[in-house]
KOLGUMAR-112318 format. One record per atom (N, C-alpha, C, O): atom name; residue in one letter; x, y, z. Coordinates in nm, 2 decimals. Layout:
BEGIN
+----+----+--------+--------+--------+
: at : aa :      X :      Y :      Z :
+----+----+--------+--------+--------+
: CA :  a :      X :      Y :      Z :
...
+----+----+--------+--------+--------+
***
This chain:
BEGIN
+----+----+--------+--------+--------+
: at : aa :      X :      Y :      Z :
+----+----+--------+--------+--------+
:  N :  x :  12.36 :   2.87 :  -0.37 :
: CA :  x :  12.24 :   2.82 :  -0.45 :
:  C :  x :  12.23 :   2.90 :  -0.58 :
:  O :  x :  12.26 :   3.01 :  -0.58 :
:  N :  x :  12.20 :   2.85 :  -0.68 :
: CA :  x :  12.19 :   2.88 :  -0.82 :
:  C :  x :  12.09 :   2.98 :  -0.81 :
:  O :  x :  12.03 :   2.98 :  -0.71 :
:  N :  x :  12.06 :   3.06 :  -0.93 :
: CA :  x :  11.98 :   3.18 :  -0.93 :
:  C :  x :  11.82 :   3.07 :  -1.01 :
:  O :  x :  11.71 :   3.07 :  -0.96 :
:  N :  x :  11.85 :   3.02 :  -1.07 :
: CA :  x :  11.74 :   2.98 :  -1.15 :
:  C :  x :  11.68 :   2.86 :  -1.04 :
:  O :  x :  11.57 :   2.81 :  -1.05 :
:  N :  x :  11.74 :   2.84 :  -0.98 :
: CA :  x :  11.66 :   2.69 :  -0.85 :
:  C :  x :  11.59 :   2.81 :  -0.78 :
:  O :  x :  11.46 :   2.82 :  -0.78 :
:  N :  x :  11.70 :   2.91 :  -0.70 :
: CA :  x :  11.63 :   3.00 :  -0.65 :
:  C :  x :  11.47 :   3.05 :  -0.68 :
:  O :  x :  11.38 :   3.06 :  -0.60 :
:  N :  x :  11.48 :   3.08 :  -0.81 :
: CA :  x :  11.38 :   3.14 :  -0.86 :
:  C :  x :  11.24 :   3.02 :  -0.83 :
:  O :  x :  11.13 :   3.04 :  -0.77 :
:  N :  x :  11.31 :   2.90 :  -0.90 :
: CA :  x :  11.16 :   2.77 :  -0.85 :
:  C :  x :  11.11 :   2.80 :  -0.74 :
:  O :  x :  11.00 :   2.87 :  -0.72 :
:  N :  x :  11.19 :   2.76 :  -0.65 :
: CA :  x :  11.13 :   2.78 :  -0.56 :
:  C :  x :  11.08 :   2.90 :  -0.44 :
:  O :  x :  11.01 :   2.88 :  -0.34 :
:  N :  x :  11.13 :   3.01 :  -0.47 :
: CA :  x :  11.05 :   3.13 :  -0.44 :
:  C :  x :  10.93 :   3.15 :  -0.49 :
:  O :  x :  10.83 :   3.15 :  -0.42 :
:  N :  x :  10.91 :   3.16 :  -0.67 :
: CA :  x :  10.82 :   3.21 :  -0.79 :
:  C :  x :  10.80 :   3.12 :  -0.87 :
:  O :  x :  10.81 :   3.15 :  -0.99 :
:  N :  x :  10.78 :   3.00 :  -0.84 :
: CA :  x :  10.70 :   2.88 :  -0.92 :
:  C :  x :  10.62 :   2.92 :  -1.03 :
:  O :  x :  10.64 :   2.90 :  -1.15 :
:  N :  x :  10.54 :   2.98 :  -1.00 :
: CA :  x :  10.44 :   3.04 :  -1.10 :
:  C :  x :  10.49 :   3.09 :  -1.22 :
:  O :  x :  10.48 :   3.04 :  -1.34 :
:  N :  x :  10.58 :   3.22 :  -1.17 :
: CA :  x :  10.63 :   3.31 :  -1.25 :
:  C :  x :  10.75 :   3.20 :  -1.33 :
:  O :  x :  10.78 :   3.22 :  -1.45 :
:  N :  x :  10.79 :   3.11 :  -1.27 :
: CA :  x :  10.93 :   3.05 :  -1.36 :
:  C :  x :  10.85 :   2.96 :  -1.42 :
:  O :  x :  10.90 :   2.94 :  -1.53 :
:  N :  x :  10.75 :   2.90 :  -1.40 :
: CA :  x :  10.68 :   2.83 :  -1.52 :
:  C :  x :  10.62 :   2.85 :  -1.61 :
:  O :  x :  10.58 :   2.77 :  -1.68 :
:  N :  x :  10.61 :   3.02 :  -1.63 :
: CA :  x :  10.54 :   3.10 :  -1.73 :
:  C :  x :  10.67 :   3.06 :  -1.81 :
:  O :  x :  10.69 :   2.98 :  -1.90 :
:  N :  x :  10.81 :   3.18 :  -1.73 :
: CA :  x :  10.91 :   3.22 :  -1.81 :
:  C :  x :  10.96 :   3.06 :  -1.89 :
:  O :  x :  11.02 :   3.05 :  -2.00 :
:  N :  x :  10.93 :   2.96 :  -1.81 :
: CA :  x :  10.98 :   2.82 :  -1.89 :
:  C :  x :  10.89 :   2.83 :  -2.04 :
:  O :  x :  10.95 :   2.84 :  -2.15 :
:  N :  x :  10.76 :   2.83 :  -2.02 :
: CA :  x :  10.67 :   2.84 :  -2.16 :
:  C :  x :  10.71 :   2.96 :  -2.25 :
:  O :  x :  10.70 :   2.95 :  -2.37 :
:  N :  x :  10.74 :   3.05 :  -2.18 :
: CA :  x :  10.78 :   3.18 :  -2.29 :
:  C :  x :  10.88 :   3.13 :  -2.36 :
:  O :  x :  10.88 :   3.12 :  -2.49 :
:  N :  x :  10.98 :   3.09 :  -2.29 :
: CA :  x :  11.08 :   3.07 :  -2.39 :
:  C :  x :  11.11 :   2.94 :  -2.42 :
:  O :  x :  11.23 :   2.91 :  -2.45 :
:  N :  x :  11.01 :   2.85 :  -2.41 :
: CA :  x :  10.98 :   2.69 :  -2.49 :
:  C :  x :  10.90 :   2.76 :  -2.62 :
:  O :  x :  10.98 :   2.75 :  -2.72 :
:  N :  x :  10.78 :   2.84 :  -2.65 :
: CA :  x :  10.73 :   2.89 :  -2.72 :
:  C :  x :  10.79 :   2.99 :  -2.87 :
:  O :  x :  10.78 :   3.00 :  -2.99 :
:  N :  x :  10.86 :   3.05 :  -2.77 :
: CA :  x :  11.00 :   3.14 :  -2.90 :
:  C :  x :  11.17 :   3.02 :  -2.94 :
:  O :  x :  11.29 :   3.05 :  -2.97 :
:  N :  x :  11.14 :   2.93 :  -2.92 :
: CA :  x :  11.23 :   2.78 :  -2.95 :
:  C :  x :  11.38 :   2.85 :  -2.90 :
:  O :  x :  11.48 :   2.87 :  -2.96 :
:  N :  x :  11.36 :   2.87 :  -2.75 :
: CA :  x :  11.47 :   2.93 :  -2.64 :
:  C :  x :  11.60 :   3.05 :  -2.70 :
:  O :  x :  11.71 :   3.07 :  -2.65 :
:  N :  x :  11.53 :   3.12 :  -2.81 :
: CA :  x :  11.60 :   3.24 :  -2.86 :
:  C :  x :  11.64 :   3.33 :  -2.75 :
:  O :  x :  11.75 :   3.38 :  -2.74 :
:  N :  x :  11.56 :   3.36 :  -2.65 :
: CA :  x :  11.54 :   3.45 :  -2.54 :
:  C :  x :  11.66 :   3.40 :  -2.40 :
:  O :  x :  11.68 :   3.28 :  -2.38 :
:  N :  x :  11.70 :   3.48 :  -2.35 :
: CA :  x :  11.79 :   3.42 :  -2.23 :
:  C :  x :  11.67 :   3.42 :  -2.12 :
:  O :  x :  11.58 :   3.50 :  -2.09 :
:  N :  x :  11.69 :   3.28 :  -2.05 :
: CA :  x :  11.63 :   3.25 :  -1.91 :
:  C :  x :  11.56 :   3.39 :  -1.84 :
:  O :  x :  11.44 :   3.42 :  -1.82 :
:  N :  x :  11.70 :   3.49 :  -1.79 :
: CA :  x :  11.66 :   3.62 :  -1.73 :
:  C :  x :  11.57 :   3.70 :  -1.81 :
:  O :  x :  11.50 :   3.78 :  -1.75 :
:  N :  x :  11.58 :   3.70 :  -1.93 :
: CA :  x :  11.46 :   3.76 :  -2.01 :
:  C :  x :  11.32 :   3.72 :  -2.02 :
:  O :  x :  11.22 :   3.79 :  -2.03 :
:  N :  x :  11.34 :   3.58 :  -2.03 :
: CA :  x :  11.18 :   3.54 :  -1.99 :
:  C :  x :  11.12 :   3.54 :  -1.85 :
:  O :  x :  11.00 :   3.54 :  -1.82 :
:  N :  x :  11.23 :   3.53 :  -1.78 :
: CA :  x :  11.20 :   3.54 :  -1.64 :
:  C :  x :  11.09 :   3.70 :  -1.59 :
:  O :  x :  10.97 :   3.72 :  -1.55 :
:  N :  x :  11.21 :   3.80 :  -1.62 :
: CA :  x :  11.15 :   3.92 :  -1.63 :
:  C :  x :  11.04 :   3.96 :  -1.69 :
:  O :  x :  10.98 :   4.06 :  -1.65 :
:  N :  x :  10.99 :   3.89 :  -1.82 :
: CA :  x :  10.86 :   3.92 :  -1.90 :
:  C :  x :  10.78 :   3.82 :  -1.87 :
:  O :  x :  10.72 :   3.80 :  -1.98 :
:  N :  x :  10.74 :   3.74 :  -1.77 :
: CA :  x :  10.65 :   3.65 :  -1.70 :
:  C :  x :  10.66 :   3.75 :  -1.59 :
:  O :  x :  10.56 :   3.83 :  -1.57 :
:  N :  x :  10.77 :   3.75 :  -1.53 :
: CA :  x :  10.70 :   3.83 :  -1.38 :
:  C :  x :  10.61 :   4.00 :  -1.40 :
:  O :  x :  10.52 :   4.06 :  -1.33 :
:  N :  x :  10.66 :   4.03 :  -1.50 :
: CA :  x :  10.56 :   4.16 :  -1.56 :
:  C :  x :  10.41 :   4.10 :  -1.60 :
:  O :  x :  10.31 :   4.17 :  -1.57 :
:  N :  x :  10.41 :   3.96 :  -1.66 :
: CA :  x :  10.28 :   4.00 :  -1.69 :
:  C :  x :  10.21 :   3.89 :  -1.58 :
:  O :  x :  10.11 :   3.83 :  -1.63 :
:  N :  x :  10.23 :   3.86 :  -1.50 :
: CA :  x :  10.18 :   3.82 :  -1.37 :
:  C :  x :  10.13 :   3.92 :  -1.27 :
:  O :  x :  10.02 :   3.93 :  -1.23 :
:  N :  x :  10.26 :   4.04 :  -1.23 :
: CA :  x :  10.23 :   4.10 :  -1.18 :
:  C :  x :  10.28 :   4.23 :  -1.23 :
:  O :  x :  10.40 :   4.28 :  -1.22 :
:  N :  x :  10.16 :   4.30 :  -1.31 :
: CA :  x :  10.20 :   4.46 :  -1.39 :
:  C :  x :  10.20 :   4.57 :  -1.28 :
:  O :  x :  10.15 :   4.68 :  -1.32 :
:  N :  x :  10.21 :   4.57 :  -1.22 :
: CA :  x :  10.21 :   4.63 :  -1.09 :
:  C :  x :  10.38 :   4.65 :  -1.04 :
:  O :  x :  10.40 :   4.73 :  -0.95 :
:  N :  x :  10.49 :   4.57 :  -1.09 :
: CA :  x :  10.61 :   4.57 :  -1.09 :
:  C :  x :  10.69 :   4.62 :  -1.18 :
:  O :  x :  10.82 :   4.60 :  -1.18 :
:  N :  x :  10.60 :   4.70 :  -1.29 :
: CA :  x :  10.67 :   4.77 :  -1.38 :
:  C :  x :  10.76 :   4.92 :  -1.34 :
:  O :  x :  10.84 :   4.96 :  -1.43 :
:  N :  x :  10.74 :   4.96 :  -1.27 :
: CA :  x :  10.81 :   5.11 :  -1.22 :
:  C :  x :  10.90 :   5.04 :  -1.17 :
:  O :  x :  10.99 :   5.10 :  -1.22 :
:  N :  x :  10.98 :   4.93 :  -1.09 :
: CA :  x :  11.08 :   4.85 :  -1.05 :
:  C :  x :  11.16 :   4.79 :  -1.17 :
:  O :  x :  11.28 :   4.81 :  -1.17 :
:  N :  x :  11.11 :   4.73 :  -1.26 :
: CA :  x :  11.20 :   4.73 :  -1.37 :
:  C :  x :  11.20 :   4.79 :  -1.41 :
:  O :  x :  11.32 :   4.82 :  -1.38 :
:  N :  x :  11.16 :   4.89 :  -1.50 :
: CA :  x :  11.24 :   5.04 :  -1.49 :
:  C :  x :  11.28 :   5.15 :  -1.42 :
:  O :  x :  11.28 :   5.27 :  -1.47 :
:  N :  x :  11.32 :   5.13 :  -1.32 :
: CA :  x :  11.44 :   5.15 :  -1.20 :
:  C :  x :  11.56 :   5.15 :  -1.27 :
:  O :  x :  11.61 :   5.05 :  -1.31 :
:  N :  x :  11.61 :   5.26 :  -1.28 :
: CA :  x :  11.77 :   5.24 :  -1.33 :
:  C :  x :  11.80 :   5.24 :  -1.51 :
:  O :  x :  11.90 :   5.27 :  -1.57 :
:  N :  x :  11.67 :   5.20 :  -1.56 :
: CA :  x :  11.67 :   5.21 :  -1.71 :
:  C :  x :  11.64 :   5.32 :  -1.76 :
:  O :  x :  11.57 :   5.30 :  -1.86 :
:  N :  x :  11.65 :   5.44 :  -1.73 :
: CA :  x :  11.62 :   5.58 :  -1.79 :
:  C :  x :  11.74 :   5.65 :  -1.79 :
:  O :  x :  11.83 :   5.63 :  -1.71 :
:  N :  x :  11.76 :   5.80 :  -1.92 :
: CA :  x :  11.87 :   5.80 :  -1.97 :
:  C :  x :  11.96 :   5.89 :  -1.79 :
:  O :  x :  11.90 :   5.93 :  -1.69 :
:  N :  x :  12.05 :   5.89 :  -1.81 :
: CA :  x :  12.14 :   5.96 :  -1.71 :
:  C :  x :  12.11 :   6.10 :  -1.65 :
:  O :  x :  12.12 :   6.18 :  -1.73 :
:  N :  x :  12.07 :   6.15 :  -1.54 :
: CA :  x :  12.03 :   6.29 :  -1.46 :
:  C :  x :  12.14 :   6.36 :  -1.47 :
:  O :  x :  12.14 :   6.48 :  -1.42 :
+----+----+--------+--------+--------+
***
């Protein structure tokens, strides 16, 4: 199963934001980027999870 069908139908919500996000910026943005900045601002409460792994090296 494709990642972006996947996403419909798990996170409808969230992927119909990320559709308008990046209908809005005239699709400059990749899919996974809008996807990611809809699901933050749906649910900001998932921000310590994306930045998981994004901090410099221990």
């Amino acid at each position: 199963m494709n990642l972006s069908l996947l996403r419909w139908v798990l996170a409808p919500r969230t992927s119909l934001l990320a559709h308008r996000i990046r209908t809005n910026r005239d699709h400059e943005m990749s899919p996974d980027t809008a996807w990611r900045l809809a699901r933050l601002q749906l649910h900001p409460d998932e921000v310590p999870y994306r930045n998981h792994g994004h901090g410099p090296p221990s």
